[in-house]
C-alpha positions as CSV (number, residue, x, y, z in Angstrom):
1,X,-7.3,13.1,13.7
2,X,-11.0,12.3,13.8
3,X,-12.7,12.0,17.2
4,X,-16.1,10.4,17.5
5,X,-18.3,8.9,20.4
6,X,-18.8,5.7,19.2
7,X,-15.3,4.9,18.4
8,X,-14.2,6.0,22.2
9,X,-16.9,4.4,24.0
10,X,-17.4,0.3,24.5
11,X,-19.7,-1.2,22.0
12,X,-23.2,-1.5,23.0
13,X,-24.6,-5.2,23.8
14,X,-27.6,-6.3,21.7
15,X,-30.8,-5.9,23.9
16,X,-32.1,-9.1,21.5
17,X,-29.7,-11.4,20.0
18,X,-30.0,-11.4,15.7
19,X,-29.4,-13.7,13.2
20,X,-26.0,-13.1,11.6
21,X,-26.3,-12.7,8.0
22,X,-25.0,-14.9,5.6
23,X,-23.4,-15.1,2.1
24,X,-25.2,-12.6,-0.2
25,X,-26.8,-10.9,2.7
26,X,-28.4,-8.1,3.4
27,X,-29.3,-8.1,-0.3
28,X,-28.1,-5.0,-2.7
29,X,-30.2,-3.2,-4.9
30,X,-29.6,-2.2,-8.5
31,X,-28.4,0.5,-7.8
32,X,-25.6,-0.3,-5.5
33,X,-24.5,-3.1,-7.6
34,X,-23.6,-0.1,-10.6
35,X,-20.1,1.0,-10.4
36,X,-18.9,3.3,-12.7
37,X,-21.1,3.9,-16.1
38,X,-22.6,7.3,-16.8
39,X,-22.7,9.6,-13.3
40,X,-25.0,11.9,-11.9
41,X,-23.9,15.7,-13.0
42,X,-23.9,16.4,-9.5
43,X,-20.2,13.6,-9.1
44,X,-18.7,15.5,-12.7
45,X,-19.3,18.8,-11.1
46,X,-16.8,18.3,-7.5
47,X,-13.3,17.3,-7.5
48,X,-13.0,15.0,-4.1
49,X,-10.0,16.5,-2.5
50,X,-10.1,14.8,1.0
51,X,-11.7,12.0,3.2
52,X,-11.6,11.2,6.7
53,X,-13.2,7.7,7.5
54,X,-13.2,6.3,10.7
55,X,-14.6,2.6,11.1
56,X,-15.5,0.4,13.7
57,X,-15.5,-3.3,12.8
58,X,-17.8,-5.4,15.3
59,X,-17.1,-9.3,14.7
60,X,-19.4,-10.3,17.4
61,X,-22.6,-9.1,15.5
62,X,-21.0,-8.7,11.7
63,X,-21.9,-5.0,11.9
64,X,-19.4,-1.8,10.7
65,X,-20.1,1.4,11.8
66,X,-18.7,4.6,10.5
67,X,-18.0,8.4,10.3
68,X,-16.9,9.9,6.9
69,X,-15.9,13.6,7.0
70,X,-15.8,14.2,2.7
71,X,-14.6,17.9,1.5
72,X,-15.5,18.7,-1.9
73,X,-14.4,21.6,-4.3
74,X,-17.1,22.9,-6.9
75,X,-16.2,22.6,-10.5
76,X,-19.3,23.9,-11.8
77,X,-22.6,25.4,-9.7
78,X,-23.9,22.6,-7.3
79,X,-26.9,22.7,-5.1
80,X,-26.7,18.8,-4.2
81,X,-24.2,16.1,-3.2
82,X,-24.6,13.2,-5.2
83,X,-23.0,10.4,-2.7
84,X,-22.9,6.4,-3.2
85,X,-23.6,4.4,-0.2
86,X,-25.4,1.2,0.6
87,X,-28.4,1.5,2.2
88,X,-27.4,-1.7,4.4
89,X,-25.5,1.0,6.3
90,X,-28.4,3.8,6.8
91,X,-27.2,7.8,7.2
92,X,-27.9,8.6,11.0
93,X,-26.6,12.1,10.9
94,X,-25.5,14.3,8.3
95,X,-23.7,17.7,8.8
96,X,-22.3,20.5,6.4
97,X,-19.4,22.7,7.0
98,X,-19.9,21.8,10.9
99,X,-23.6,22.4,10.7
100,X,-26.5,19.5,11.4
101,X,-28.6,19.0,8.2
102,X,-32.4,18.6,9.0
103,X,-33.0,14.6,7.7
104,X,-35.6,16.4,5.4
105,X,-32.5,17.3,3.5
106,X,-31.5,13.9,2.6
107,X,-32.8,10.8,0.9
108,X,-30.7,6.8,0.4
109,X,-34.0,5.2,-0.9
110,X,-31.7,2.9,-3.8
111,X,-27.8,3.5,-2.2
112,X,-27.7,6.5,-3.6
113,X,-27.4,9.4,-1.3
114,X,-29.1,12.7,-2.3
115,X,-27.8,15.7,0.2
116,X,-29.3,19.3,-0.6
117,X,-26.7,21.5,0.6
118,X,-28.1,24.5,2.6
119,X,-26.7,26.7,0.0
120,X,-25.9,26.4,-3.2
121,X,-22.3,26.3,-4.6
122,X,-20.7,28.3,-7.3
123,X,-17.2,27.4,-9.1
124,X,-14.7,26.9,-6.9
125,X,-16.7,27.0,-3.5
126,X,-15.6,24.6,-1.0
127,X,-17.7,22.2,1.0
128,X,-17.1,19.4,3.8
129,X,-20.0,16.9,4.1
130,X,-19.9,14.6,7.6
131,X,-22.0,11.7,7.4
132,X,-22.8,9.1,10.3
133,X,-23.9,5.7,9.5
134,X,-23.5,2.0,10.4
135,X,-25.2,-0.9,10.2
136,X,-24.4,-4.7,8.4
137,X,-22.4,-4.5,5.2
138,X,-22.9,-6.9,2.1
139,X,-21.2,-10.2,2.8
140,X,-19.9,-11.1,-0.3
141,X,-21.3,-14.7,-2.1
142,X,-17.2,-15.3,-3.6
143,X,-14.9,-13.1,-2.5
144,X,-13.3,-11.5,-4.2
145,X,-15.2,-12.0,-7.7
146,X,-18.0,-11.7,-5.5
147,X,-17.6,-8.3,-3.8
148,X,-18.6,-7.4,-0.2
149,X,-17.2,-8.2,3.3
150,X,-15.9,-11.4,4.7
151,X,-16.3,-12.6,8.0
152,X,-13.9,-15.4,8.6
153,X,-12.3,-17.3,12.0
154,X,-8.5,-17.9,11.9
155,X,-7.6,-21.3,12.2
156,X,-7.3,-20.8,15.8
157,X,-11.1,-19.5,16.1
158,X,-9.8,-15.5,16.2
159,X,-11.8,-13.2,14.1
160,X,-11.0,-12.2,11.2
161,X,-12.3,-9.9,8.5
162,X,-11.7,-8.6,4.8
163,X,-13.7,-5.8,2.9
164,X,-12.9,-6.1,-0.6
165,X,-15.3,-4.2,-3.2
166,X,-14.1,-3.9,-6.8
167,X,-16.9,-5.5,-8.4
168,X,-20.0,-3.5,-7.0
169,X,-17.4,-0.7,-5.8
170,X,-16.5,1.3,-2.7
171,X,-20.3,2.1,-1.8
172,X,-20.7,-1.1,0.0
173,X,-18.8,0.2,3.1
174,X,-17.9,3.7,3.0
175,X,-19.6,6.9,1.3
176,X,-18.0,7.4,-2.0
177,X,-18.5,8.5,-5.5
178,X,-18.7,5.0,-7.3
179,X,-16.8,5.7,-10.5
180,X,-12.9,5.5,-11.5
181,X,-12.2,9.1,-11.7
182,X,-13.6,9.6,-8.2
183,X,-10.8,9.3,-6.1
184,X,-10.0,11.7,-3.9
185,X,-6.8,13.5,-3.6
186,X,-5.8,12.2,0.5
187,X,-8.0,9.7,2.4
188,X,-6.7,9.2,6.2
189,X,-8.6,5.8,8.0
190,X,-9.1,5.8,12.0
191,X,-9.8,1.7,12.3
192,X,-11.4,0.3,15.6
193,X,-11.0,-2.9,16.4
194,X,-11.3,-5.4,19.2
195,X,-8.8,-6.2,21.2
196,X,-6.0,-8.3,20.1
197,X,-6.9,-8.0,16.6
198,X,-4.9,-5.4,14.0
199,X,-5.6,-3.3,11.2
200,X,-3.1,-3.0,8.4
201,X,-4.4,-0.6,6.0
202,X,-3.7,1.7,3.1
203,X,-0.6,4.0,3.0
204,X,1.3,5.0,5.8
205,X,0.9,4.1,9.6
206,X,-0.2,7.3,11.8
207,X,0.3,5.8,14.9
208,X,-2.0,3.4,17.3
209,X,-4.3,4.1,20.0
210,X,-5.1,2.1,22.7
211,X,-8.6,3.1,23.9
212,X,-10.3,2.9,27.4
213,X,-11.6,-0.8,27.0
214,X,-8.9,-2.3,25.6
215,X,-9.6,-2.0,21.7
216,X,-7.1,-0.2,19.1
217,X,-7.6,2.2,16.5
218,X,-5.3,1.8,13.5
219,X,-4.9,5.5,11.7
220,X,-3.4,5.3,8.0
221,X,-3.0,8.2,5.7
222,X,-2.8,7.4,1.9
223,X,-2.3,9.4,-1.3
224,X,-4.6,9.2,-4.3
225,X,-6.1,5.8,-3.8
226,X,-7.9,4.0,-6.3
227,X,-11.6,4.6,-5.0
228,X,-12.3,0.5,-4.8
229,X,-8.6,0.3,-3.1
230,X,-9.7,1.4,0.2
231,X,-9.5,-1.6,2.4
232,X,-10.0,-3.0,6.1
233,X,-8.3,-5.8,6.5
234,X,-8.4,-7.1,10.8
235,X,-7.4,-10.1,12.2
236,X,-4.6,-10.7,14.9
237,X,-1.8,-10.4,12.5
238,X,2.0,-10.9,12.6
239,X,4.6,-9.0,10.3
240,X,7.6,-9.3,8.6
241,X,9.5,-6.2,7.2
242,X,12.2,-5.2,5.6
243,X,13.5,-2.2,3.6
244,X,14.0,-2.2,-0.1
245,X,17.4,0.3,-1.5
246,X,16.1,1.2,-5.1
247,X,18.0,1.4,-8.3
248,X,16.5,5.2,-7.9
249,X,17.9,6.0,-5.2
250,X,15.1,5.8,-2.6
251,X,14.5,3.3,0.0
252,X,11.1,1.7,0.3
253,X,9.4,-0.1,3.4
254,X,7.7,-3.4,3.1
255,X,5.4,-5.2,5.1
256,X,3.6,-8.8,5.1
257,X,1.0,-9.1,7.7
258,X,0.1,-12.7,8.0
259,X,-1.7,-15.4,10.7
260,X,0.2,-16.5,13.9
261,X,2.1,-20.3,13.0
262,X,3.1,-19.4,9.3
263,X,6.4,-17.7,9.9
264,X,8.3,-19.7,7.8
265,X,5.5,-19.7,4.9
266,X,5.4,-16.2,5.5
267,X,9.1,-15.7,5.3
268,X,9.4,-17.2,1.9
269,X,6.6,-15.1,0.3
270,X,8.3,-11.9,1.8
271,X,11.4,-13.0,0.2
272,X,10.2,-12.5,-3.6
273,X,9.2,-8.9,-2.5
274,X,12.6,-7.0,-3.7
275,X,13.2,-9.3,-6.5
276,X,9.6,-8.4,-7.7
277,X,10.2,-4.8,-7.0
278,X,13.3,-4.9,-9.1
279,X,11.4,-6.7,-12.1
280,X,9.2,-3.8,-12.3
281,X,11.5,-0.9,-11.4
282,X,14.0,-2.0,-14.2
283,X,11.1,-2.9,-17.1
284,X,8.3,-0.1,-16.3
285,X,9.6,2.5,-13.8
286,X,9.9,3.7,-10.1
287,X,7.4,2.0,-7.6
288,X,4.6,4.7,-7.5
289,X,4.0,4.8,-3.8
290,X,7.5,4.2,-2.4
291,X,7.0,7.2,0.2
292,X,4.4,4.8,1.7
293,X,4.9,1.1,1.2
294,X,5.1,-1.7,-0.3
295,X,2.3,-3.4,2.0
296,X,0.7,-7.0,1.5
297,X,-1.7,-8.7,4.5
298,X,-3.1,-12.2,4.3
299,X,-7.0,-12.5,3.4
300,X,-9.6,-14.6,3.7
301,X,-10.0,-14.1,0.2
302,X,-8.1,-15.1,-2.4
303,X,-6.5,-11.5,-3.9
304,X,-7.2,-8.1,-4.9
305,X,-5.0,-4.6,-5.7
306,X,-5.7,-2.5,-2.8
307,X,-3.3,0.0,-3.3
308,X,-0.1,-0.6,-0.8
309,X,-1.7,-3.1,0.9
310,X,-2.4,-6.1,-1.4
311,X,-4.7,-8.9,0.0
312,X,-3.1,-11.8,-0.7
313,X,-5.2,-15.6,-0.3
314,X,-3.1,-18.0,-2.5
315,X,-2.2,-20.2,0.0
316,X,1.9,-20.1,-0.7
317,X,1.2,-22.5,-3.8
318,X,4.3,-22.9,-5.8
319,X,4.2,-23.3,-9.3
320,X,7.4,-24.4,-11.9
321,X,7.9,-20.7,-12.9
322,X,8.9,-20.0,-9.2
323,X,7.1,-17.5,-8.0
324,X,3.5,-16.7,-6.9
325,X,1.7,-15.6,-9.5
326,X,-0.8,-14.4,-7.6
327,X,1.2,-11.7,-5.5
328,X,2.8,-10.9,-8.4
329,X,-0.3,-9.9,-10.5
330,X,-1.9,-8.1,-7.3
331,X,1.0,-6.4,-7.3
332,X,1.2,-5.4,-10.9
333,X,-1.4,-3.4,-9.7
334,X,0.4,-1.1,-8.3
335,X,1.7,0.5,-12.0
336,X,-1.5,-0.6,-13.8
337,X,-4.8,-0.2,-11.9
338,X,-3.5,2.5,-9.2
339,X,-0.7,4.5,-10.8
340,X,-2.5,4.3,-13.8
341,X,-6.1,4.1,-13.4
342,X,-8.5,3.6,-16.3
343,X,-10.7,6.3,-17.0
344,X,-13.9,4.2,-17.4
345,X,-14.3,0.6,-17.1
346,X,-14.4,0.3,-20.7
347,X,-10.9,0.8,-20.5
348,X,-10.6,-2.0,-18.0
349,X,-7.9,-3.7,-20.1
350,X,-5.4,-1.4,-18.8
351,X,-5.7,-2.8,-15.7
352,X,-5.9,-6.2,-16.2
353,X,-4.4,-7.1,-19.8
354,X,-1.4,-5.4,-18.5
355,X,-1.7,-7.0,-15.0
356,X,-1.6,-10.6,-16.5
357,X,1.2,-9.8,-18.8
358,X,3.5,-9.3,-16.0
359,X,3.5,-12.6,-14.6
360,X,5.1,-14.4,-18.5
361,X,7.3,-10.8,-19.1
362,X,8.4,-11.6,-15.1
363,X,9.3,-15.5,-15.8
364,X,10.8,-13.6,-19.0
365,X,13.0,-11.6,-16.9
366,X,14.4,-14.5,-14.8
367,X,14.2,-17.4,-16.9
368,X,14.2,-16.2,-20.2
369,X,11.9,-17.1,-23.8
370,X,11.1,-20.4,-22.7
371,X,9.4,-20.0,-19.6
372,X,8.0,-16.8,-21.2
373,X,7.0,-19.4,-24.2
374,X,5.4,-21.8,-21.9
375,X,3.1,-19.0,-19.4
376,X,2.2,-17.4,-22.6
377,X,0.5,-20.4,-23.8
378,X,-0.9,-21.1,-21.1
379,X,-2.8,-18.1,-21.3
380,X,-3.8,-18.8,-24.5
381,X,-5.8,-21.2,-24.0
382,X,-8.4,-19.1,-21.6
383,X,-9.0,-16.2,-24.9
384,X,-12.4,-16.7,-25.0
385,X,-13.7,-14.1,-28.1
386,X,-17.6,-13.8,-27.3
387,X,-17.7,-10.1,-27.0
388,X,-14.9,-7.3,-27.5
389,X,-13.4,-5.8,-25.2
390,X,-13.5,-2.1,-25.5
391,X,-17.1,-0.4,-27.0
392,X,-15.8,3.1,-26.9
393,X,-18.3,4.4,-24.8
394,X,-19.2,4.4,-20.6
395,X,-19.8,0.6,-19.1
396,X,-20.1,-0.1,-15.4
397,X,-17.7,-2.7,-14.0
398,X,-20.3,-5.3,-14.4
399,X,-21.1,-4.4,-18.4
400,X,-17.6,-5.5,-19.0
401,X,-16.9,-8.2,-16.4
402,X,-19.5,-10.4,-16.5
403,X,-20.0,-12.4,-19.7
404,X,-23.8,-13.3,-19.2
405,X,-24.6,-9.2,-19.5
406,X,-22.6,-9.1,-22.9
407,X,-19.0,-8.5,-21.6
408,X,-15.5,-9.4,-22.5
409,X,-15.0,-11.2,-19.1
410,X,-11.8,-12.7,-18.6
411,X,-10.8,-11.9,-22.4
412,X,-9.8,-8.3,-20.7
413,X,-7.1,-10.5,-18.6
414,X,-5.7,-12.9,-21.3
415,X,-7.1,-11.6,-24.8
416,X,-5.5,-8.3,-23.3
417,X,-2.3,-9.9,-22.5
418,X,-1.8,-11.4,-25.5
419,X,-2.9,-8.0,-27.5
420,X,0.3,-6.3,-25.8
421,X,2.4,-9.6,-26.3
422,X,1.3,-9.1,-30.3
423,X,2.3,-5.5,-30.0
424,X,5.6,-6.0,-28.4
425,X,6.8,-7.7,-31.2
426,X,5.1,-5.3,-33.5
427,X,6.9,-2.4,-32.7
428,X,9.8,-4.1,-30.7
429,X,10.4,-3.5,-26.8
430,X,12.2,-0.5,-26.4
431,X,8.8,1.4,-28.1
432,X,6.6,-1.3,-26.1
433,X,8.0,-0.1,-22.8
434,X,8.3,3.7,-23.7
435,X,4.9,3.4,-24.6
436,X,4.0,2.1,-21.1
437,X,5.7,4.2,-19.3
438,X,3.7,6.8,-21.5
439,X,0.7,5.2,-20.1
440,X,1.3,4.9,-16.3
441,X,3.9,7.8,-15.7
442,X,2.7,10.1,-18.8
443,X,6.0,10.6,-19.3
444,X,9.4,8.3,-20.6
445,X,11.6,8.7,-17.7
446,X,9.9,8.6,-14.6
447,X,11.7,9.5,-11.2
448,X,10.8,9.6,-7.5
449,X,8.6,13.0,-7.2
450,X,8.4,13.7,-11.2
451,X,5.1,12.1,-11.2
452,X,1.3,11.7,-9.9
453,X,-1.3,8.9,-10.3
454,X,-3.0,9.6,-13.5
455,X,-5.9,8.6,-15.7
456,X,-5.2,6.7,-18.9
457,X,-7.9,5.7,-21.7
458,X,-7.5,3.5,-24.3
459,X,-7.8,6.2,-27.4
460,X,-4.8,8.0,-25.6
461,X,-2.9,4.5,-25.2
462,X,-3.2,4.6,-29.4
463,X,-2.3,8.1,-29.3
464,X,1.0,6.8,-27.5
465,X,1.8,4.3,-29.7
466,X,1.3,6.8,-32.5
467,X,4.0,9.2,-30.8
468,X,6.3,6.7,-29.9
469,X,6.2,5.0,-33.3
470,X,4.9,7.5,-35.9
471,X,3.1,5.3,-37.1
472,X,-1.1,5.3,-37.0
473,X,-1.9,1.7,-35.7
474,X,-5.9,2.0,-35.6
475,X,-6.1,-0.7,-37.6
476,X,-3.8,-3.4,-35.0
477,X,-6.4,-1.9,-32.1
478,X,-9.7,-1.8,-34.5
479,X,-9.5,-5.7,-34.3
480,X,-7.8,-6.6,-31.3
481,X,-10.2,-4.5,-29.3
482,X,-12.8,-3.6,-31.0
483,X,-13.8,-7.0,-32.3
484,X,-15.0,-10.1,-30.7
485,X,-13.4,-12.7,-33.2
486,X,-9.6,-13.0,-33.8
487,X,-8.0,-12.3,-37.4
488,X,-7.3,-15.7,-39.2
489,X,-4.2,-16.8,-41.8
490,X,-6.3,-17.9,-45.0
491,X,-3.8,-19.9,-47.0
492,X,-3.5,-20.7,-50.9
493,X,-1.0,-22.7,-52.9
494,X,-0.6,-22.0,-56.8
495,X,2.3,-24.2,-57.6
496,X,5.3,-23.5,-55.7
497,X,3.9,-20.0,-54.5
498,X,2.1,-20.0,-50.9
499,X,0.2,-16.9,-50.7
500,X,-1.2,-15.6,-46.9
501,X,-4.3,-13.6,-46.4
502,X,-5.3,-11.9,-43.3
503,X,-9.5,-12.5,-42.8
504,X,-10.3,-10.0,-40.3
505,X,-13.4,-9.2,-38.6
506,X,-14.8,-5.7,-39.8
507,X,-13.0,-6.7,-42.8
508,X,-10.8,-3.9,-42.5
509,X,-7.2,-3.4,-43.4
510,X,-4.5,-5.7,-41.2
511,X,-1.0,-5.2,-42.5
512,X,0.1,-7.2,-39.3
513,X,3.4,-9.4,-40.8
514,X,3.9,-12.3,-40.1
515,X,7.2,-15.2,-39.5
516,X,7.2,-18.2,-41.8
517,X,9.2,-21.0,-41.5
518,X,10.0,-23.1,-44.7
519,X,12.3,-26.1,-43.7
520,X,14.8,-24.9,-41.6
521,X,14.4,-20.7,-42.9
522,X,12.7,-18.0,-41.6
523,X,11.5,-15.1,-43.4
524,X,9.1,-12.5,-42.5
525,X,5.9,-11.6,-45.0
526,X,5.4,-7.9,-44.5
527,X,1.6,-8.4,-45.6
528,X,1.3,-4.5,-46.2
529,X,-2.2,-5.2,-47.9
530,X,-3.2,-7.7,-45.8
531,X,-1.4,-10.8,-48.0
532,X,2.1,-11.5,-48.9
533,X,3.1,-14.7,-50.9
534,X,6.4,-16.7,-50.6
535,X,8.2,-19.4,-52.3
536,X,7.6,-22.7,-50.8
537,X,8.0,-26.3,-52.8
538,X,5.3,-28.5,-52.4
539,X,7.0,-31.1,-50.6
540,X,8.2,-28.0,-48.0
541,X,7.8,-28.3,-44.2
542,X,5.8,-24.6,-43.5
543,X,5.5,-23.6,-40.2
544,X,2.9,-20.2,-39.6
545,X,4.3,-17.8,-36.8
546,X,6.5,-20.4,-35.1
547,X,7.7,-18.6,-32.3
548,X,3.9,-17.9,-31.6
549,X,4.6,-14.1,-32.0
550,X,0.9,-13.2,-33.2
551,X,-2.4,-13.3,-31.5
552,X,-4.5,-15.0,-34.5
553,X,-7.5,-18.0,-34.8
554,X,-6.9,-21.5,-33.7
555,X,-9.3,-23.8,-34.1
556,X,-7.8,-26.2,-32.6
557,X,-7.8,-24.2,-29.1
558,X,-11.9,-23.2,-30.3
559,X,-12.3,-27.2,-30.5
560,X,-10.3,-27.6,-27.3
561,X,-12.6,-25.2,-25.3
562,X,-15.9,-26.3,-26.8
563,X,-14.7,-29.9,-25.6
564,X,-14.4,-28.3,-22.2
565,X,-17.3,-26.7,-22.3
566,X,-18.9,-30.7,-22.9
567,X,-17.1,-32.3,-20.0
568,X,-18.0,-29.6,-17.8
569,X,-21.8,-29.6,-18.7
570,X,-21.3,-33.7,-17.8
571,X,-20.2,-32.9,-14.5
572,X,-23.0,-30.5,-13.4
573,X,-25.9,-32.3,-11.3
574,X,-29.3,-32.5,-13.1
């Protein structure tokens, strides 16, 4: 366990009082705001095998202060570390295998911290960077589509305090390499905070230390994490546990660290834990992180997938499907974001299409087609189509999430969703689900201890469906993915024949069939070249895909949105 001066000793009082800083303050630059995209050599040349944070949170003057002991292994020659970290929080000391590095041998002019090692590595050389810093962290504008830190009071006027960083990434409070594949293999957190106040964090609980003036430090050790996963989460939490027996065999610890006066509230929400657990241990596989937790804490945020400790900000809402649908999709997040984490952010839809699909294959799993029906739709509704969602080569977070900078936005969420809810009935759900647990576990039948966290792409997700099939379905993912606007049914009547014709984007082939309903019979039109024709007198009732099986153009949800779009554009000031 890390020991450091600053986290033993009181805080230091202000000589001059400072403004605190506010929303969107201090500001970022460019250069922090990149996550992921194309790296430095310098990050594809280590493999990150350990980190050893230690925080201290200071509510009184918003400021974070930290030590961060990183060990490296060389994959190829290195003479520099290539680190991301916000220059809010500016490098005070920096030593190298227990060595003090002259400042000459470091530069953070852009959040991008260039460290020329006092030697230079070859292939397999080991290296352990420490790095002291501190100072006032981002405060994010909208948590958590906003990224940053929040400073919040607790209804009764305690602090209370959230990092959460998935948008401009784990730079914005501790040194990291800002890119998916850049976690590193262990990460154990020493968390100082004031007194009164706890620190629920990633993985599993160390043990508590009660320091000279009365503050604690919170010390968590957690495998593989998800580098924007890391989170501090303080406030002066309650907890409700349990333990969870599971259809494998092992038994899993849960925790829900939530504000004093909301036991009941609090009780309820820990209730759908095991059912939840059970939804996803039966359908995709074994929770990944069971030796550690299942672990959720109450934010001042509304939500995001910090790996086993979910923030969760939705308030207890209840909706008709009965459950929160916000703890569940955090929670997804678990198999699809941390288990399986996308390679690049172009391959963000694993996370997220995936992530909203649980929620309507969950209301599936207790309620049956109907309520699956009905969240399904409501999905539908959000597919937006302005840009597609993978481009087959290296996007930061941003490229993809934000629509004004060309991205899919929230098409990766519901667009994605409805891709896998197309393929499902493509290929049927046995394939679907072996398939995914292709793409989380790598492997069909996962098991407590027969599997690691693991990268997944989208090109191997085809190559999956390819093995699990036999069949080559390029062209289903060509269009769903690689295209902006939705295949469209063109229909045309010669007598009694009715004739379908896929009109895809790309114009490629589309042999996707499709269910037609004429009167009170449904038959299936195999459209192998792209069109099938069936009989259907004039006078015939015809119902297209009735059971909504198919993701395909609707113009009456394009004039529904663009009507939206009008009433919204009323309702903004001048």
């Amino acid at each position: 366990m890390l020991a450091s001066s600053f986290l033993c000793a009181a805080p230091a009082i202000a000589q001059t009082a400072k403004a605190l800083p506010g929303k969107g303050e201090p500001p970022l630059t460019a250069q922090t705001m990149i996550s992921g995209g194309v790296r430095p050599p310098e990050q594809r040349a280590v493999r990150f095998d350990r980190a050893d944070l230690s925080f201290e949170v200071l509510p009184d003057t918003r400021e974070l202060n930290g030590i961060a002991v990183l060990d490296f292994t060389a994959t190829a020659p290195l003479a520099r570390l290539v680190i991301d970290l916000d220059k809010n929080l500016p490098v005070k000391a920096i030593a190298i295998d227990g060595k003090p590095l002259s400042p000459a041998r470091w530069s953070n002019p852009q959040g991008q911290l260039v460290i020329t090692l006092p030697r230079p590595l070859k292939a397999g050389q080991k290296v352990s960077a420490k790095i002291t810093y501190g100072g006032t962290p981002h405060v994010a504008v909208r948590a958590p589509w906003d990224t940053g830190v929040v400073w919040a009071r607790t209804p009764d006027g305690r602090p209370w305090f959230a990092t959460t960083t998935q948008g401009y990434g784990c730079d914005l409070f501790w040194p990291c390499l800002d890119y998916p594949m850049g976690e590193p293999g262990v990460v154990t957190l020493h968390i100082t905070v004031p007194k009164g106040l706890k620190a629920p964090s990633n993985g599993v609980l160390l043990g508590v230390d009660t320091l000279p003036d009365g503050r604690t430090r919170w010390n968590w050790r957690t495998k593989h994490p998800n580098t924007y996963a890391i989170a501090l989460n303080v406030g002066p939490y309650e907890v409700v546990e349990g333990k969870y027996k599971s259809r494998f065999g092992n038994t899993i610890p849960m925790f829900y660290w939530y504000l004093p006066g909301e036991k009941e509230k609090a009780e309820g929400l820990f209730a759908e834990f095991a059912p939840t657990l059970d939804f996803f241990e039966s359908t995709v596989g074994p929770f990944p992180f069971g030796d550690e937790k299942l672990g959720v804490v109450e934010t001042p945020h509304k939500g995001m997938e910090h790996q086993t400790i979910n923030a969760y900000g939705n308030e207890y809402a209840k909706a008709p499907e009965g459950f929160d649908w916000l703890f569940q999709h955090e929670f997804s997040h678990e198999w699809f974001g941390n288990q399986l984490t996308n390679v690049d952010w172009d391959d963000f839809w694993l996370h997220e299409g995936y992530g909203s699909y649980m929620q309507p294959s969950y209301g599936r799993w207790r309620e049956g087609e109907a309520r699956y029906a009905v969240m399904m739709d409501a999905q539908r509704g959000q597919i937006a189509n302005k840009a597609p969602i993978v481009h087959d080569r290296s996007m930061t977070e941003q490229d993809v999430y934000e629509e004004a900078k060309g991205g899919p936005g929230l098409d990766i969420y519901m667009k994605g969703s409805w891709m896998l809810h197309t393929l499902r009935n493509l290929i049927g759900d046995k394939a679907f689900w072996d398939v995914t647990r292709l793409a989380v576990y790598g492997r069909t039948d996962p098991k407590p201890g027969n599997f690691a966290p693991r990268y997944g792409s989208t090109k191997e997700y085809e190559g999956f469906v390819r093995q699990v099939t036999g069949k080559d379905y390029g062209w289903f993912f060509n269009v769903y993915l690689r295209q902006a606007a939705l295949p469209e049914i063109v229909e045309t009547r010669v007598g009694d024949q009715l004739t379908l014709t896929w009109k895809v984007p790309g114009g490629g082939p589309f042999p996707l069939p499709v269910e037609v309903q004429v009167g009170d019979k449904i038959e299936t039109l195999p459209m192998t070249d792209g069109s099938g024709t069936l009989t259907a007198p004039a006078d015939a009732h015809v119902v297209i895909d009735p059971w909504a099986k198919v993701l395909k153009r609707s113009v009456a949800i394009e004039q529904f949105r663009a009507w939206k779009a009008e009433q919204m554009a009323k309702k903004k000031p001048n």
